[in-house]
C-alpha positions, -999 to 999 in steps of 0.1 A, spaced: 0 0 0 12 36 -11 3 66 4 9 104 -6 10 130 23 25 162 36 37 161 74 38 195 95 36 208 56 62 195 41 60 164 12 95 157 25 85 127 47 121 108 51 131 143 67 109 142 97 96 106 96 114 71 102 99 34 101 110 1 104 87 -32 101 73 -26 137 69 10 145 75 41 130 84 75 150 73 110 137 74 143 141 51 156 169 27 180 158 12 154 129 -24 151 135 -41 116 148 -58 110 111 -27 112 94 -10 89 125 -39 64 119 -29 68 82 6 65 86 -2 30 111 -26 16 89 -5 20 59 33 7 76 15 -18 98 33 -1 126 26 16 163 37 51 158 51 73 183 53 112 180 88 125 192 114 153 188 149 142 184 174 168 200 146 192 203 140 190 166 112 177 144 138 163 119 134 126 131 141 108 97 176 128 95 191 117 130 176 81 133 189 48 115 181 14 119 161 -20 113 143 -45 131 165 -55 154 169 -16 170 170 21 166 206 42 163 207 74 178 225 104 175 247 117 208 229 144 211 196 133 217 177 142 246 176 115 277 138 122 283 134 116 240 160 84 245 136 72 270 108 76 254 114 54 221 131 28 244 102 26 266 73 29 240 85 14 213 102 -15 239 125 -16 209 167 -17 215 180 20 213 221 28 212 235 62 207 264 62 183 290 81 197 304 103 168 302 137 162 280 131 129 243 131 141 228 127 109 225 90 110 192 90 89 216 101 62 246 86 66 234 47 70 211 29 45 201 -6 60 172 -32 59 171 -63 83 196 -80 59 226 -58 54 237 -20 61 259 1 36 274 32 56 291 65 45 328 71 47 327 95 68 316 72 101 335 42 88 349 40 124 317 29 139 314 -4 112 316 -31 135 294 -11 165 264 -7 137 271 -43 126 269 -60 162 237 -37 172 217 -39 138 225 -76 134 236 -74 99 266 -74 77 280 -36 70 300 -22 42 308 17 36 304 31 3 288 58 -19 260 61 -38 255 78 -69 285 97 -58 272 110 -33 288 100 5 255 108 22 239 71 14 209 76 39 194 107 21 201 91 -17 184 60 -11 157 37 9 153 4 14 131 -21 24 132 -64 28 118 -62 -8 129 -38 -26 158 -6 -24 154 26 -45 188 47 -51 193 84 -73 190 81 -111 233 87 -112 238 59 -96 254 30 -114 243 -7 -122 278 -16 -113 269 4 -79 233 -10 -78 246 -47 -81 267 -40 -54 241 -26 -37 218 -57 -42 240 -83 -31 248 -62 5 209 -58 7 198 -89 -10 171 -71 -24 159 -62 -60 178 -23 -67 160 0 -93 165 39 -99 135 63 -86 125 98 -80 100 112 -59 81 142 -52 83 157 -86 117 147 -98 135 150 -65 166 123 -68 171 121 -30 146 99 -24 153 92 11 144 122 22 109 116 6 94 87 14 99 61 48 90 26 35 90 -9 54 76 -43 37 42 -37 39 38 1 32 51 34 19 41 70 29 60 93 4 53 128 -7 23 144 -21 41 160 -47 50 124 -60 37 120 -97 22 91 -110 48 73 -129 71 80 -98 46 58 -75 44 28 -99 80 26 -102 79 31 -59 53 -1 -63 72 -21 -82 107 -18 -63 97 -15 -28 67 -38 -28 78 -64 -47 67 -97 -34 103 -116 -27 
């Protein structure tokens, strides 16, 4: 199931959303129909949260089913809060980059990381429970914000690749395609948040643009 939407007026949902299979956190001030959206559409519980006192959850959190990483600076009473209503496994990642959303791409069978945090390899590999490699993508070192994936499927920019997207697939394990979303907008993680049973993307997402969203990212494996 695909869903267009705005959240706190912006189509750019990867930016202040994040989702895995079992819950998804948002921004705080979305209203309950589009949270009973959002649930009904991801299969998820959903919790409404700041992360260090900001609304841009999708940019500071990473992670699969097996837990949530954290930026440093997140707030304890915010740290709390996911570990305790999400009962999920939470671990700050102590770097100074705090833009995990962007910097890690990762379903619950592998995790491709930028450069630029390649230090903290084996700590994301032991908490998310899945191999890691550190690359680019499309040339771009910010892999989070370029690309989304989900146990199905993983959409990357239109420059990257099929040498890259191979590579991609077989860290993955997952089908790799090209997309845009929101009207021709190439970094499509900051546009959509997917999982295996959903995706809530952009309202300014064209037609064309949500079939080729159907066909990678809910692809039946």
């Amino acid at each position: 199931m695909i869903e267009k939407m705005s959240l706190g007026g912006t189509p750019f949902i990867g930016i202040v959303a994040f989702t895995t299979e079992d819950f998804t956190i948002t921004r705080t001030d979305v209203n309950q129909d589009k949270i009973g959206s959002i649930s009904s559409v991801l299969g998820t519980s959903v919790l409404q949260s700041s992360i260090a006192r900001t609304d841009l959850v999708g940019i500071f959190l990473a992670g699969n089913s097996n837990g949530i990483l954290v930026p440093s600076l997140i707030e304890e009473h915010e740290m709390v809060a996911i570990e305790e209503s999400l009962s999920c496994n939470v671990m700050s990642l102590e770097t100074k980059y705090t833009a995990l959303g962007n910097l890690i791409l990762c379903n619950d069978k592998g995790c491709v990381i930028s450069p630029t945090i390649s230090s903290m390899k084996d700590d994301i590999s032991s908490f998310l429970g899945v191999p890691v490699e550190e690359g680019i993508i499309g040339g771009f070192k910010n892999v989070g914000s370029v690309a989304v994936a989900t146990n199905k499927g993983c959409l990357v920019h239109p420059n990257t690749s099929q040498e890259k997207m191979d590579w991609l697939s077989e860290i993955l394990k997952v089908p790799v395609d090209h997309s845009t979303a929101n009207k021709g907008v190439g970094y499509i993680g900051g546009c959509m948040i997917a999982n295996s049973k959903g995706v809530v993307v952009g309202d300014y997402s064209t037609g064309p643009e949500l079939g080729r969203i159907d066909d990678v990212l809910m692809e039946e494996e």
